[in-house]
C-alpha positions in Angstrom: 71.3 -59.9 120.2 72.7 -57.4 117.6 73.5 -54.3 119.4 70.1 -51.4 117.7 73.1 -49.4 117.0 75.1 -50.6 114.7 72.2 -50.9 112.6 72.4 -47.4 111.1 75.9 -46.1 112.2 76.0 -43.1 110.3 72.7 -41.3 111.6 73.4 -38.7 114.0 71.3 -37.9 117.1 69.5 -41.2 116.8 68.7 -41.8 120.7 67.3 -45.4 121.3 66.4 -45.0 125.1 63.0 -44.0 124.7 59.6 -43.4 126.5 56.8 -46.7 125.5 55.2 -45.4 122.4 58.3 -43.8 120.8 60.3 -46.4 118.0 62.1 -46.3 115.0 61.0 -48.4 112.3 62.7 -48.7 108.8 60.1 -48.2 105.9 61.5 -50.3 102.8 63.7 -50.6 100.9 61.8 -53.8 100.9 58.2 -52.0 100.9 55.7 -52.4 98.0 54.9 -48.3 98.7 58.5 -47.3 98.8 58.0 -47.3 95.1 61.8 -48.1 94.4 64.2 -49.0 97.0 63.4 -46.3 99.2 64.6 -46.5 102.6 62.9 -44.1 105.0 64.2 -44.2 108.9 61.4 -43.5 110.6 61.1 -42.3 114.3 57.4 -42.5 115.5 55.7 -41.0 118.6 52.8 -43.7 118.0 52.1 -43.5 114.8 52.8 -39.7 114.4 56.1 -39.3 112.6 58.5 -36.9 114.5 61.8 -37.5 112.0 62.0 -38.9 108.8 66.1 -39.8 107.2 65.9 -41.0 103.2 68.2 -43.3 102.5 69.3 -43.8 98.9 72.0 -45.9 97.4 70.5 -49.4 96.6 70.3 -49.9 92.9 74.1 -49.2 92.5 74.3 -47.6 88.4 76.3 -45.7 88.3 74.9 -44.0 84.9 76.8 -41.2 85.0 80.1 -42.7 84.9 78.8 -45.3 82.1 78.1 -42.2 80.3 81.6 -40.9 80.6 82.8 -44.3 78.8 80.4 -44.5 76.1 80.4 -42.6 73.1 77.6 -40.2 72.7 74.9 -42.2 71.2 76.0 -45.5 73.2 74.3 -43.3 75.9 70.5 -43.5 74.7 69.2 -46.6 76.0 70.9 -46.7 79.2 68.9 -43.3 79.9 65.8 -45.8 79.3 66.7 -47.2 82.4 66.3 -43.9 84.3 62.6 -43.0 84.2 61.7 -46.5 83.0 58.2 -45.2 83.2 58.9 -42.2 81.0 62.0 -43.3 78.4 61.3 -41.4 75.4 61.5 -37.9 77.7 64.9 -39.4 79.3 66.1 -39.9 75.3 65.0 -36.5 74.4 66.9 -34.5 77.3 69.9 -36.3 76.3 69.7 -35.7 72.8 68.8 -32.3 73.2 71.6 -31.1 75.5 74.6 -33.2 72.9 72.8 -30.8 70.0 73.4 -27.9 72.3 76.6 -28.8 72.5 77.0 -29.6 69.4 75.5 -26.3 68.0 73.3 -28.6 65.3 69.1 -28.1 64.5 67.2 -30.9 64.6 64.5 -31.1 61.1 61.1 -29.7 61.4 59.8 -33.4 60.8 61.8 -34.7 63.6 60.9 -32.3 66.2 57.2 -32.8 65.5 57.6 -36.7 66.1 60.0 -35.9 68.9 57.1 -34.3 70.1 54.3 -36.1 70.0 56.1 -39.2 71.5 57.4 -37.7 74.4 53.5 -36.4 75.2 52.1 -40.1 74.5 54.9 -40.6 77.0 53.5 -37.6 79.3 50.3 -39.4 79.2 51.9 -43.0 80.1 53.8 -41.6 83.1 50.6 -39.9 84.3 48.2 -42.9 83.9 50.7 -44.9 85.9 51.0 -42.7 88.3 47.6 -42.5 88.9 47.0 -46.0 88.8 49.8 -46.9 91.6 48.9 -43.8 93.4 45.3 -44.9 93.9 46.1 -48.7 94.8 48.5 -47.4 97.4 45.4 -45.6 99.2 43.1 -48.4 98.2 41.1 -47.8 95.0 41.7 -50.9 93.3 39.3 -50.5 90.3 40.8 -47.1 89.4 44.4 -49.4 88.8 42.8 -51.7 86.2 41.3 -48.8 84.5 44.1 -46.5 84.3 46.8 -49.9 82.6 44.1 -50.7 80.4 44.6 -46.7 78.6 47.9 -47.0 79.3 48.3 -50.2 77.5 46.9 -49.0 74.4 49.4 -45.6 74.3 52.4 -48.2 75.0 51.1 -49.9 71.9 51.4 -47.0 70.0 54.9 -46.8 71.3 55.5 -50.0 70.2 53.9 -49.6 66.8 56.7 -46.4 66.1 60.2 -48.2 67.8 59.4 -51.8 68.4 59.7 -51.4 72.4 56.9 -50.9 74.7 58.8 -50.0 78.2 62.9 -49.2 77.5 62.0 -47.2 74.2 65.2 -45.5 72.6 63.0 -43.7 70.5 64.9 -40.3 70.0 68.4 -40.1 68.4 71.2 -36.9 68.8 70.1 -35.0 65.9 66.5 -36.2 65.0 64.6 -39.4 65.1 65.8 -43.1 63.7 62.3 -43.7 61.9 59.5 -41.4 60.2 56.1 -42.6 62.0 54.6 -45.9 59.8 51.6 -45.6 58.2 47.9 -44.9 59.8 50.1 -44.6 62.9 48.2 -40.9 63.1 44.9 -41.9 62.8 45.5 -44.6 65.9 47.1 -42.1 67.3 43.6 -40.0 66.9 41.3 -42.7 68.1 44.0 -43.1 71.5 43.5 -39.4 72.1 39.7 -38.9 71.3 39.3 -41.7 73.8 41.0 -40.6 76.1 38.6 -37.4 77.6 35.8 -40.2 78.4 38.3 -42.5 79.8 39.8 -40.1 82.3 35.9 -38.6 83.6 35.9 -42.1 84.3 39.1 -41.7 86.8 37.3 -38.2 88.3 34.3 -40.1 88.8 35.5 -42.9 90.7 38.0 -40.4 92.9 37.1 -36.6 92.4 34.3 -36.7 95.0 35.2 -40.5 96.8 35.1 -39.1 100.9 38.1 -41.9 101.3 40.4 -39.9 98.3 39.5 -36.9 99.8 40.2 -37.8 103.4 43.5 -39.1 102.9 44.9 -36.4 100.3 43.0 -33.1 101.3 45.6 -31.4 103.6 48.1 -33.9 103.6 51.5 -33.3 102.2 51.0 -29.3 102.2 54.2 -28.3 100.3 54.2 -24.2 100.4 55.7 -21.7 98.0 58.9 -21.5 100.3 59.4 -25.2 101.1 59.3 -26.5 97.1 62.1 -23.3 96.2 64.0 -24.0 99.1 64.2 -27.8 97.9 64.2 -27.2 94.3 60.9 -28.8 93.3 60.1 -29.0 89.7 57.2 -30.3 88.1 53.9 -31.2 89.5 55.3 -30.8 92.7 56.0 -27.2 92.2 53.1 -26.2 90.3 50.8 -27.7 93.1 52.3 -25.4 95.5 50.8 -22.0 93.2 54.2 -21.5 91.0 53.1 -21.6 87.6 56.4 -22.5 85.8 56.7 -25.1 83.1 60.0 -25.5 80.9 57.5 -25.9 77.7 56.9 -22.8 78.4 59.3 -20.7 79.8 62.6 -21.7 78.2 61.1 -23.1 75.0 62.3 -26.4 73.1 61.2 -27.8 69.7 58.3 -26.5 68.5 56.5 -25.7 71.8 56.5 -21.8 71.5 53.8 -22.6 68.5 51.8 -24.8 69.9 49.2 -23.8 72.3 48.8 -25.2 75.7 48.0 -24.0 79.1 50.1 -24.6 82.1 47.6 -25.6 84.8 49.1 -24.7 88.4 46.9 -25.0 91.6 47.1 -22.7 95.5 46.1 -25.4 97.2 49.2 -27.2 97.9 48.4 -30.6 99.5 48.6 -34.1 97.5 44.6 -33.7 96.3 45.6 -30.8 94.4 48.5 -32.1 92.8 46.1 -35.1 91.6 43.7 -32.5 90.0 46.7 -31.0 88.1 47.6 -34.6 86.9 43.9 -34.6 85.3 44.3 -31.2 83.8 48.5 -32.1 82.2 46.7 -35.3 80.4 44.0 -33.1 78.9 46.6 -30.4 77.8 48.5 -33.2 76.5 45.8 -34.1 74.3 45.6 -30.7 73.0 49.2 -30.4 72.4 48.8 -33.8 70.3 45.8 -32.9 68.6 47.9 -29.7 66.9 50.9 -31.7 66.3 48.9 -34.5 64.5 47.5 -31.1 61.8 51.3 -30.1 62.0 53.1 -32.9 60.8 51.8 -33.1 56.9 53.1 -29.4 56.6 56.6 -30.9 57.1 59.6 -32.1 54.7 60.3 -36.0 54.7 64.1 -35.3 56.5 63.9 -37.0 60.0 67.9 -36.6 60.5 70.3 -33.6 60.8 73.1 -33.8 58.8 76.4 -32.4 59.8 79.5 -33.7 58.1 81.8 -31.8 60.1 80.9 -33.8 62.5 81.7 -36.9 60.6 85.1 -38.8 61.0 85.2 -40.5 57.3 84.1 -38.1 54.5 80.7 -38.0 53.6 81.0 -39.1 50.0 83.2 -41.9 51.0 80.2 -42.9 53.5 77.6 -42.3 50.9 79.2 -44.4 48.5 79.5 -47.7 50.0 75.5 -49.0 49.6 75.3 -48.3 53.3 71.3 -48.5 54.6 70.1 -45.4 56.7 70.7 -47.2 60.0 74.4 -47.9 59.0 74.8 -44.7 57.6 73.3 -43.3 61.0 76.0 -45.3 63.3 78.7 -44.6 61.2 77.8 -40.9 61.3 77.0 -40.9 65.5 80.7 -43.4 66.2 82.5 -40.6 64.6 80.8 -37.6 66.4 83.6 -35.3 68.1 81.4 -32.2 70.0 84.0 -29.0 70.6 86.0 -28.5 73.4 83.0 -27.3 76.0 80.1 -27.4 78.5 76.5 -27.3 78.8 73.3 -27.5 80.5 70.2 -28.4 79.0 66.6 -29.6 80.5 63.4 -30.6 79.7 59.7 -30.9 81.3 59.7 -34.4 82.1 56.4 -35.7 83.2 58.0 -35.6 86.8 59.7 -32.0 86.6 62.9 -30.7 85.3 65.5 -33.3 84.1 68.2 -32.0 82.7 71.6 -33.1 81.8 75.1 -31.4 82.2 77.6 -32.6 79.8 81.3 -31.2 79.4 83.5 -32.2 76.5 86.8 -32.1 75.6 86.6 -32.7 72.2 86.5 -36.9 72.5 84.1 -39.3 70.7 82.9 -39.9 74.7 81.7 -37.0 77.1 84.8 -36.0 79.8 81.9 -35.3 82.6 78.0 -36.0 82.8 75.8 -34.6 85.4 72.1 -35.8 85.4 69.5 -33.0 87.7 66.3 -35.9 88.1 63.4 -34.3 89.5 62.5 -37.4 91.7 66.2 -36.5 93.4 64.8 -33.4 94.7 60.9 -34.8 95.5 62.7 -37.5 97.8 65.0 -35.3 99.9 62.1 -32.8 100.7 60.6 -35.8 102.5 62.5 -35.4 105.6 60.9 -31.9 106.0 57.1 -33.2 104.1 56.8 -36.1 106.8 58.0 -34.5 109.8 54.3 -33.9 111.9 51.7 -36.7 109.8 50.9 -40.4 110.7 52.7 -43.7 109.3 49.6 -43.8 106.6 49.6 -40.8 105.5 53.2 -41.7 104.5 52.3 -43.9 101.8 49.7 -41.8 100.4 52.8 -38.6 100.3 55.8 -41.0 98.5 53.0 -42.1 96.4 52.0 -38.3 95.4 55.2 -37.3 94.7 55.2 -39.8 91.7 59.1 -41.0 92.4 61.0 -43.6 90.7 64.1 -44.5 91.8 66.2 -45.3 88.4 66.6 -41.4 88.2 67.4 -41.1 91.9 70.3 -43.7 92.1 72.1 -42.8 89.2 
């Protein structure tokens, strides 16, 4: 028989000689509520967790360093593989923090699509949140019903960039395509919709005894607890800290649009569901003023910066090029100053931001990625600590983590 230690060597003060109802158990990374490879030593006193050990490592990317080796806009769809659920956010924090660096505005036009994409995509994340979220506790109808609304916004996707999941949407220095048309009105009818769709969610969970029971004072994350473990998001807003990037560092055009940031005292997983509710109705609202916004614009959905351009831009302009192959030529011969930055974004999971330093290459010397589901899964080992082996699934499942912006 395999000697229990060598199992996980590299956990300290794992004791194995224990009294009858004391075990450790591994939870995933083979689990269907590890949500991602997960891997969560686990040491139980019955079913009451007494020490909980994350375990990342098991997808292996390495995106950082595939960053490091690409040139700039080489980079976009391998940050669709991040966040697979949210990809259009992942594009736009990218994008944003190589314009910061590169000192360049992005159109008016192009901000407003930027905009309303990544909220379509604020909605997506949401829906299938909820929907995985509520089968991992049980509620099975509430799944079938939250895919069907979030089919129809990953249509709209689609309709705009051709890609329903991995969606490359966003480009460094404005968008690749202006929105086709009656693309707004279906936008409309998705959005107008949408209010009776998620009463429907409320209805089935808002009063349900069983939601209640299993989320009402379980997974109490306090004030102190999501600063110490730098919570973003949801997560930190659930726990009475009303602080959303939209909002407080402004990007795009967010400082004219109105929006409130909903933020809740009560700090357990049921009130982090209620502020889910509240984000897709603001997200709405944000859409509904973006949709009046866009007809005010000028047609230009791409920045141009020709000192930024290895061949000259009449010699480009010249050649019967199309847009597209204008656009690569313009992006392969993009040379950012010798420098660094920091730039982030309200992702529908928290703050994702992106640290880039360049020394003046076609390819980034150093890329740092700060992925809000990063800090949501180390906070487990403190979250667990004290609730049964149930209530386990119901907390990774709250914290809304995927694991393509974890192992990165």
């Amino acid at each position: 028989m395999q000697n229990p230690n060598r199992l996980i060597p590299y956990y300290e003060n794992l004791h194995f000689e224990r009294e009858d109802s004391s075990m450790i158990i591994n939870f995933g990374p083979q689990h269907p509520s590890a949500h991602g490879q997960l891997r969560l030593v686990l040491e139980l006193d019955g079913e009451l967790i007494t020490k909980a050990t994350p375990d990342v490592g098991y997808l292996h990317r390495g995106m950082e360093k595939m960053a490091e080796n690409m040139i700039y806009n080489e980079f976009i769809p391998t940050t669709d593989r991040m966040d697979y659920i949210a990809a259009s956010s992942n594009n736009h924090s990218f994008a944003l923090a190589v314009e910061k660096l590169l000192g360049i505005d992005v159109p008016r036009r192009a901000q407003v699509i930027r905009m309303i994409l990544v909220e379509i995509n604020r909605i997506i994340s949401h829906l299938f949140w909820l929907a995985t979220h509520a089968l991992d506790v049980g509620a099975m109808s509430v799944f079938l019903y939250c895919f069907r609304e979030r089919e129809y916004g990953m249509d709209l996707i689609e309709d705009y960039c051709g890609a329903r999941l991995t969606h490359s949407s966003i480009r460094i220095g404005g968008v690749p395509l202006d929105i086709p048309n009656g693309w707004l009105n279906a936008v409309k009818k998705f959005i107008d919709n949408l209010p009776e769709a998620i009463a429907l969610y409320e209805g089935l969970l808002k009063e349900n005894r069983i939601w209640r029971m299993r989320l009402e004072g379980v997974g109490v994350i306090t004030q102190e607890m999501a600063k110490s473990w730098g919570c973003s998001g949801i997560v930190l807003r659930g726990s009475g800290i009303q602080w959303d990037l939209r909002k407080e560092q402004p990007y795009e055009l967010y400082h004219e649009i109105e929006f409130d940031v909903p933020y809740s005292n009560r700090c357990d997983s049921y009130g982090r569901y209620v502020l889910y509710m509240q984000e897709m109705r603001e997200s709405i609202r944000i859409i509904k003023q973006l949709i009046e916004l866009y007809p005010k614009t000028d047609s230009i959905i791409m920045t141009e910066s020709p000192e930024y351009i290895s061949a000259p831009k009449e010699q480009i302009m010249t050649q019967n090029y199309s847009l597209m192959q204008h656009f690569v030529l313009v992006t392969q011969g993009m040379r950012p100053p010798v420098g660094e930055i920091y730039s982030a974004v309200e992702s529908p999971k928290g703050e994702l931001g992106f640290f880039i330093r360049s020394e003046g290459e076609t390819y980034p010397y150093r890329v740092k990625i700060r992925a809000p589901s990063f800090q949501h899964t180390a906070i487990l080992q403190e979250l667990l600590v004290g609730h049964y082996l149930a209530d386990a699934v119901a907390i990774i499942g709250n914290l809304n983590i995927v694991f393509g912006e974890i192992d990165r």
